[in-house]
N, C-alpha and C positions, 0 to 999 in steps of 0.2 A: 545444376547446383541447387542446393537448398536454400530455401527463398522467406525472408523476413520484411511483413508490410509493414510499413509505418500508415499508420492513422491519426485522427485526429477527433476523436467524440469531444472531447471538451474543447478545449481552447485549441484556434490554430495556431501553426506555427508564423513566424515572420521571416522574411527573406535575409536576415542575417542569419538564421536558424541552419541555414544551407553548408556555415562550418561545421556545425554540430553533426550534420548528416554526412558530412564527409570525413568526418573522424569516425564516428558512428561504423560507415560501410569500411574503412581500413580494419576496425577489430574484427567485424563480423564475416570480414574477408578469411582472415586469420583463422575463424573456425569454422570454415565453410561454408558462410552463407552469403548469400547475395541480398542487396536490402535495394524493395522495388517502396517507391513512393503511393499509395493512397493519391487519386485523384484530386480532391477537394480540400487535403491537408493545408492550403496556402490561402483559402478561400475563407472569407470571412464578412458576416451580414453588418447591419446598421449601429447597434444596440451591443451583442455581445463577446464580441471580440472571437466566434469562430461561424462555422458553417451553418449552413439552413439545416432543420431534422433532415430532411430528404436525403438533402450532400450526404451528411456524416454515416444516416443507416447505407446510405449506399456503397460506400467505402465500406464501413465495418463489413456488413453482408457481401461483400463481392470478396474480402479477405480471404473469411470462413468458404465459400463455396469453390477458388481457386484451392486446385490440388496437388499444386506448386509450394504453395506457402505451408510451412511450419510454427512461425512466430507469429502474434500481431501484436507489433510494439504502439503501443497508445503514446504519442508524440509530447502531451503535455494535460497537468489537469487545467482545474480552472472554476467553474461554476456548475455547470449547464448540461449534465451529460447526462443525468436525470429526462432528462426532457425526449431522449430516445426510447427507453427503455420500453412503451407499448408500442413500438414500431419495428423490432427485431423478430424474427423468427428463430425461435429458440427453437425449435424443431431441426431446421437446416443448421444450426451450432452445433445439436446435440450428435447428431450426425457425420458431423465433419469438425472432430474433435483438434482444436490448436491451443498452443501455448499462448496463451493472452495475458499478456504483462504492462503493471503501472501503479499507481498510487496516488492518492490525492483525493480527487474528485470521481475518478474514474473507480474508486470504492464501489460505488453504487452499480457500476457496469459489471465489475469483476463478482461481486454478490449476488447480482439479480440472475449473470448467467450459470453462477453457482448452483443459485434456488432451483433455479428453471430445469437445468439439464441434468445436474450432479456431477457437474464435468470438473472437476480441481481450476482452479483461476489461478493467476501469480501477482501478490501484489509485491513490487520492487521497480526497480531502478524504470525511467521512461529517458527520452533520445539524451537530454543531458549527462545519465548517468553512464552512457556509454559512448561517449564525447569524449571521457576525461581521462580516459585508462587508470581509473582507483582497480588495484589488484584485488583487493577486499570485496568488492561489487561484484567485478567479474568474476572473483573465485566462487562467489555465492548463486549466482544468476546461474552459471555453470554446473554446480550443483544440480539445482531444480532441472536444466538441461539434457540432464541425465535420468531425471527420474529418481536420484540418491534421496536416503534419509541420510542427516550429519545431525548434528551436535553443536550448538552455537557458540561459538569461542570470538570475544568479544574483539574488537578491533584495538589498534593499537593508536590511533588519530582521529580526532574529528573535526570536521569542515563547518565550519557555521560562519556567521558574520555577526557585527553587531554598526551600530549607527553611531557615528561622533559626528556634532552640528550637519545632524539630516543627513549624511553622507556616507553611502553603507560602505562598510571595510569588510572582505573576506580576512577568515582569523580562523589558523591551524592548533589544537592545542593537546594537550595528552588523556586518552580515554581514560578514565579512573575505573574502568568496569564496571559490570550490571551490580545491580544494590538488591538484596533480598527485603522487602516488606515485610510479606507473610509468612511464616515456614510451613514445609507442608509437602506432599506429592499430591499428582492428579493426574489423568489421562484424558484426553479430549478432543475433537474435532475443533479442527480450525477455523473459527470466524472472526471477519477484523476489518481492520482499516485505517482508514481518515474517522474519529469517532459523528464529527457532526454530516460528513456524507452518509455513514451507514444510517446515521440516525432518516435521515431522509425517507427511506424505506419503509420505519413505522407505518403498519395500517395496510401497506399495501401486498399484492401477492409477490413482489419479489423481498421479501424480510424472513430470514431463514429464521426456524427453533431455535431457539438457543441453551435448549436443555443439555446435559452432559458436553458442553462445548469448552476450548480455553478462547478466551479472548484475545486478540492482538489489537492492542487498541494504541493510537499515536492522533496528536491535532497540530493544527499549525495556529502559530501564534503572532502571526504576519499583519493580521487586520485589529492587532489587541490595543492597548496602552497600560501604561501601570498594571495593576490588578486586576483587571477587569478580564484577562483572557483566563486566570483561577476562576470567578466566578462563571462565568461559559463553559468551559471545558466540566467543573463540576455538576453546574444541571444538564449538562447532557449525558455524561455519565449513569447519573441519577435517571434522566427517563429512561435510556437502556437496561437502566436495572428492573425500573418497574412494568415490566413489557410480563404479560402475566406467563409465558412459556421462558422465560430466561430463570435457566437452575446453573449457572456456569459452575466449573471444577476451579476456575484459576484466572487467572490475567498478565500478561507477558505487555508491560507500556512500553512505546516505542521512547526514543529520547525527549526528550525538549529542548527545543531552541533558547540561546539565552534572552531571546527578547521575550520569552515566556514568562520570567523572571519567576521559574517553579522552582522550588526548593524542595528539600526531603521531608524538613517539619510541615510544607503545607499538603506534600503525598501523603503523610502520614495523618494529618487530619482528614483528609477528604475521605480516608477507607475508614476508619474508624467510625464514621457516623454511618456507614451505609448498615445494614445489617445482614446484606443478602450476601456480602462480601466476608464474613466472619467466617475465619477459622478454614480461609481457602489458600493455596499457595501464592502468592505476587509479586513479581517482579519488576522492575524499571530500571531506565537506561539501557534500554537493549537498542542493537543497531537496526534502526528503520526507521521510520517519521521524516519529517523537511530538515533533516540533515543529513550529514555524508561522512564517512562510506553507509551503504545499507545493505543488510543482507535480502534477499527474496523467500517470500513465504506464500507456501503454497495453501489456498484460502479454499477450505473443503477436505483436504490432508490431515494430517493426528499430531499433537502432540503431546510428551510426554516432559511433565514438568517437576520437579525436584527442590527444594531447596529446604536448607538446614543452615540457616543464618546465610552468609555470603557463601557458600559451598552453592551452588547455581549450576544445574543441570538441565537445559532445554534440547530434548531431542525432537528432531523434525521425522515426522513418516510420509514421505509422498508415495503412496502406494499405488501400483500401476495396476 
């Protein structure tokens, strides 16, 4: 049988995590694979809440050199997964090409193996999202599964939470659809992520060109309060722009959480002041970022972007 590692570069998992992997191996049962556990995925040091470098490159690296495995589902983000990235052999990756899927923190991993090898990365759902049987997730992940290009057709629910006295509530409510920004077409290679994880890369050799690219950019607004995750989320944006190889065609934002407290008039201020952003296509509210359902996007793949007020056309090209 076809075989999907779980791993863990950023954060480990904890042993109530072990429901998550057993609803996890029921779907992936279902479409024929078998899901083997990463060694050191439970393992976790003093300080950061997951494994030593060593542990973690050596799970990731024994994934990719097993030729058994198809997938490597990256288990959870978190902070710290930065901290592997001159300890991988991009060589033996580039060689032993797999589906490597996640989001968050794990930006940095799925980018740098991007740079390094030019192998397509996936950034989308990690063990949670395939814990929970969202059709939406699955029907997208499955997509990329295949190697398809599709056409983003927004969901019809979303999953978030919000806080009443310190006390989070999950809270289900009605998609309103992606919002056009900018009108415009473009065509472009996909680079993206978590924006302050890619940011991380700045300066160093895994930080792809960003010329002729579209953006997929989403943050999480979890460590924010009031106002203050608009003023982050904007100068990070802003240093991404002023990266002297970034010519972008377009930008595709993932949603925001409502503890982000983003609104349209403050999206519509933030692109207005940039300049490098003038007169390119953008859009927001698309399904991916720390909410749910999310689609999977393939980071190094094409896409092909449209819009003409809310007429919203994003095609995905993962090209084999």
């Amino acid at each position: 049988m076809k075989e999907i590692r779980i791993v863990a570069p950023s954060k480990s998992l904890d042993e109530k995590d072990n429901i998550k992997i057993k609803k996890a191996k029921e779907y992936f049962k279902e479409i024929g694979y078998e899901v083997t556990l990463g060694k050191y995925i439970f393992d976790k040091d003093e300080y950061f809440g997951c494994s030593s470098i060593q542990n973690r490159v050596t799970d990731l690296m024994n994934a990719f050199i097993d030729k058994n495995v198809e997938i490597v589902l990256c288990a959870n983000g978190g902070y710290s997964v930065n901290q592997i990235l001159s300890y991988l052999d991009y060589n033996i990756i580039k060689n032993n090409p797999k589906i490597i899927i996640g989001y968050s923190d794990v930006t940095a991993l799925l980018v740098a193996i991007m740079s390094k090898t030019n192998l397509i990365t996936y950034n989308g759902p990690m063990l949670t999202g395939f814990s929970t049987n969202n059709k939406y997730t699955l029907e997208y992940f499955e997509k990329a599964l295949k190697r398809e290009s599709f056409t983003i057709i927004a969901s019809k629910e979303i999953m978030d939470y919000q806080k009443v006295n310190n006390i989070i509530e999950n809270i289900n409510f009605k998609n309103t659809g992606m919002v056009g920004i900018q009108n415009g077409s473009a065509r472009g290679k996909i680079i993206g992520g978590n924006l302050c994880t890619l940011n991380l890369l700045q300066g160093t050799e895994y930080m792809p060109n960003l010329n002729d690219t579209i953006l997929f950019i989403e943050d999480d607004a979890d460590d924010f309060e009031n106002d203050v995750f608009l003023l982050e989320f904007d100068r990070n944006l802003e240093s991404l722009l002023q990266l002297p190889n970034c010519n972008i065609k377009g930008i595709v934002f993932g949603r925001f959480q409502l503890c982000s407290n983003m609104t349209m008039k403050k999206m519509e201020y933030i692109i207005k002041n940039k300049v490098k952003l003038k007169d390119i296509p953008i859009v927001t509210n698309v399904d991916f970022g720390h909410t749910n359902p999310m689609i999977t996007i393939p980071i190094g793949g094409f896409c092909k972007l449209n819009i003409e007020n809310n007429n919203i056309e994003i095609k995905i090209e993962v090209l084999k």
